[in-house]
VMD Tcl script that draws the C-alpha trace (Angstrom):
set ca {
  {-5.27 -4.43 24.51}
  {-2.98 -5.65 21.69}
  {-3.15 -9.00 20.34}
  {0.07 -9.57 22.32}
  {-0.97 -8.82 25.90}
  {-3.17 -10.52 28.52}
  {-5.22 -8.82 30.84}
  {-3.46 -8.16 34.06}
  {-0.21 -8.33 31.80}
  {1.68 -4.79 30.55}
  {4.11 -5.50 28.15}
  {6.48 -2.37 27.32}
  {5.27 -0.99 23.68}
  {8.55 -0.59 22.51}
  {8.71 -4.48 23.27}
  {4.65 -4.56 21.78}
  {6.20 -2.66 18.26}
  {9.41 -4.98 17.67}
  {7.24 -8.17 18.03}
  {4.51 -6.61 15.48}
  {7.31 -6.90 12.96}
  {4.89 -7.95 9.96}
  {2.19 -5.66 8.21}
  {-0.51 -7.52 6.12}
  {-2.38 -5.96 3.34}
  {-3.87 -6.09 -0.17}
  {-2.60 -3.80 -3.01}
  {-2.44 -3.15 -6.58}
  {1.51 -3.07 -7.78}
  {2.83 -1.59 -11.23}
  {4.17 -3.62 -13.58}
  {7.91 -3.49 -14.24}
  {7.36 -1.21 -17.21}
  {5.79 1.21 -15.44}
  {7.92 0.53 -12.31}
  {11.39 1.76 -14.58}
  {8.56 4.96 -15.56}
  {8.12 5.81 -12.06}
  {11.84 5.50 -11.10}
  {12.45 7.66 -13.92}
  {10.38 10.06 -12.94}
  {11.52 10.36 -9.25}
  {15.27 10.16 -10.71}
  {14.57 13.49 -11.98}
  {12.40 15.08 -9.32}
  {14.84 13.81 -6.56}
  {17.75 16.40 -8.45}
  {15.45 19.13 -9.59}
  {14.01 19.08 -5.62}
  {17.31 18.49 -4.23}
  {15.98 15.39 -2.48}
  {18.49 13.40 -0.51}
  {16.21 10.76 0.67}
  {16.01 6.74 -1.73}
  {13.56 5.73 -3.63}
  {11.62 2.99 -2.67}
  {12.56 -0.53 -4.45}
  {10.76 -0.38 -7.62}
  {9.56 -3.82 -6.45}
  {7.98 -2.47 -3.53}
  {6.11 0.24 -5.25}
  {2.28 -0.35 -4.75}
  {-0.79 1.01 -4.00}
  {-2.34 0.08 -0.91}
  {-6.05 -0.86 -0.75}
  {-7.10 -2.56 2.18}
  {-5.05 -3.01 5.61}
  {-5.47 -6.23 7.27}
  {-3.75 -6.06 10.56}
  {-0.31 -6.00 11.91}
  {1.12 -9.31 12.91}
  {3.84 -11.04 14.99}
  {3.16 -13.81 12.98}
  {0.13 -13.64 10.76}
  {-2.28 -16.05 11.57}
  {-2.91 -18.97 8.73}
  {-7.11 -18.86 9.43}
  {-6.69 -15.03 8.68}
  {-4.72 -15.42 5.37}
  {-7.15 -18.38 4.46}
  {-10.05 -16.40 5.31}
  {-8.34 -13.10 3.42}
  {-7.88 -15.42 0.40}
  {-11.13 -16.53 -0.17}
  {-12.61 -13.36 -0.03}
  {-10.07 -11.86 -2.35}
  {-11.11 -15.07 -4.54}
  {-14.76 -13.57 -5.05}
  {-13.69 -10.25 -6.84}
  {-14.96 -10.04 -10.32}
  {-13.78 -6.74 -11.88}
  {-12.67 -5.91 -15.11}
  {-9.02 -5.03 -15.55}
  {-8.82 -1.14 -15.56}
  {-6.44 2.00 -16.07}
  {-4.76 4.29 -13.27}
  {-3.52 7.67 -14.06}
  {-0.78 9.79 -11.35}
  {-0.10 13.29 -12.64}
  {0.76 14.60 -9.29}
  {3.41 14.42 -7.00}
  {2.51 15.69 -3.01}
  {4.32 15.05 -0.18}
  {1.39 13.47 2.47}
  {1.64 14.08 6.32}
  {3.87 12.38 7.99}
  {6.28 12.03 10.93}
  {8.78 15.23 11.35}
  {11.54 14.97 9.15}
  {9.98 11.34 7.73}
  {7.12 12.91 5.14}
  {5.96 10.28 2.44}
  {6.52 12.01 -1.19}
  {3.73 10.13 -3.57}
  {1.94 10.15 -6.79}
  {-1.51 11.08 -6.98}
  {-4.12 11.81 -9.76}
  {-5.91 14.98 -10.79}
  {-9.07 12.94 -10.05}
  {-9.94 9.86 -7.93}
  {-9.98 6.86 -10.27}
  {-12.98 4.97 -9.88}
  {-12.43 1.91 -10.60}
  {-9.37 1.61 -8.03}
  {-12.02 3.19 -5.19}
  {-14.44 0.29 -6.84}
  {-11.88 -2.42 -6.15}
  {-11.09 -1.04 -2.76}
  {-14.27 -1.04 -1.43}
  {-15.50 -4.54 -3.33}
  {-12.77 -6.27 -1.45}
  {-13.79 -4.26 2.00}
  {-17.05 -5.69 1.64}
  {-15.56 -9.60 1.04}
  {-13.41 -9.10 3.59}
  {-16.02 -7.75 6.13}
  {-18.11 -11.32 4.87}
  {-15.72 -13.45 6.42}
  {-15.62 -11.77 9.45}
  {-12.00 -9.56 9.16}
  {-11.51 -5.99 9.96}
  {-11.98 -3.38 7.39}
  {-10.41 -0.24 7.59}
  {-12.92 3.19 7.88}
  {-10.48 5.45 6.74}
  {-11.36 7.76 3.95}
  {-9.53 5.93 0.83}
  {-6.74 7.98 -0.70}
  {-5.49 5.94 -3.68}
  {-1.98 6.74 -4.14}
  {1.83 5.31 -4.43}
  {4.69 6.47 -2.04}
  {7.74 6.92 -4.00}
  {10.05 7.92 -0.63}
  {10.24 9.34 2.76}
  {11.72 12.70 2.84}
  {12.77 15.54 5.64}
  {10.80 18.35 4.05}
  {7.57 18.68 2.27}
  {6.56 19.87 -1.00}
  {3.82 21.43 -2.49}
  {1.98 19.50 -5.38}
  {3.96 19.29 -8.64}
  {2.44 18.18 -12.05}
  {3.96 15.43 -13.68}
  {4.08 13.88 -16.75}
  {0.82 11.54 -16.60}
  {2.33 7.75 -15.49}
  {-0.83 5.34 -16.48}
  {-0.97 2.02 -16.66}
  {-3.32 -0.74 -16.53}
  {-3.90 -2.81 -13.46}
  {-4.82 -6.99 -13.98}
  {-4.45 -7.95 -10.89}
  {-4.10 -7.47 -7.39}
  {-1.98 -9.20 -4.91}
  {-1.87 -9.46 -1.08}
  {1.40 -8.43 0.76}
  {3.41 -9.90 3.97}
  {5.33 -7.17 4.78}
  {8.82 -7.21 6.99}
  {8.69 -4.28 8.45}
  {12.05 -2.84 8.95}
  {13.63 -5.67 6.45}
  {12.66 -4.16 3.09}
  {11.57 -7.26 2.55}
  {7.78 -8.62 0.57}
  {6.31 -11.70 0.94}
  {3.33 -12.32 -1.92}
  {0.67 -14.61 -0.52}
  {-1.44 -14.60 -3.19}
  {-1.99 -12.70 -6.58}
  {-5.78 -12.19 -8.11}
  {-6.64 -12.01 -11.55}
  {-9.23 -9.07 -12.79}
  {-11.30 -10.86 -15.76}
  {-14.75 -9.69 -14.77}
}
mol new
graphics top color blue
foreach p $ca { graphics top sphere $p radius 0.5 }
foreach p [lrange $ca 0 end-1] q [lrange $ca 1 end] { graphics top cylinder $p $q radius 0.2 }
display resetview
């Protein structure tokens, strides 16, 4: 049962998936510099690949780190509750490295081309599962998914094989939690934390 049904109530999911129009999470999102760097990057791989398919906005580039829930209308004791946690972190600011491009499974003819590193970076896995465990403290769902720290660049018809790429690094200060339109390229920021630990 979905958030959006009653029991004894069937609601249609194509009617459940257009009212869960809004997807709620935490991420880490590259400054503008390196934002320009990425586009750059995908600028050249999108005519050495042949790749049809946008980039993302640069100002929707991020790297996802935990997955609240998906919302009709995200409830205000939830974002409250997701705030304080987030409010608890205390970890240094730290780099990130991406010297791989991959395409990642996807839908046919919809597979998410991203940047990944040689190696997982630590401290991002660090920060991931520090917030999991504030989050999980106030009594909202963590994700068990294996973590896979990486940023989707655009969704393409075919998949590649991994390509090396000049290293894009940068170094993350804060982390910020998302209200996402889905369908409406559109981000709300509900709150941005500092690292200073």
């Amino acid at each position: 049962m979905t958030q959006l049904t009653l029991p004894g109530i069937e609601v249609p999911q194509r009617a459940v998936a257009r009212a869960l129009s809004r997807h709620v999470f935490f991420a880490v999102m590259p400054d503008p510099e390196t934002a320009a760097r990425v586009a750059h990057t995908v600028g050249g791989l999108r005519s050495g690949l042949q790749i049809e398919a946008p980039m993302l906005l640069t100002g929707r580039l991020h790297i996802s780190l935990q997955h609240l829930s998906d919302f009709a209308r995200m409830p205000e004791g939830a974002v409250a509750d997701a705030c304080a946690a987030a409010a608890t972190i205390d970890i240094p600011p730290f780099d990130v490295s991406f010297d791989r491009v991959v395409s990642f499974e996807g839908r046919q003819g919809n597979f998410p081309l991203v940047l990944k590193g040689g190696t997982e970076p630590g401290e991002l896995t660090a920060l991931q599962q520090t917030l999991g465990r504030a989050l999980a403290r106030k009594g909202l769902r963590v994700s068990r998914r294996r973590f896979t720290p990486h940023l989707t660049l655009l969704y393409e018809k075919r998949r590649f094989g991994p390509r090396a790429i000049e290293p894009v690094t940068w170094t993350v200060h804060e982390f910020v939690l998302i209200d996402s339109w889905v369908g409406k390229t559109h981000y709300d920021i509900k709150g941005r934390w500092s690292l200073k630990g």
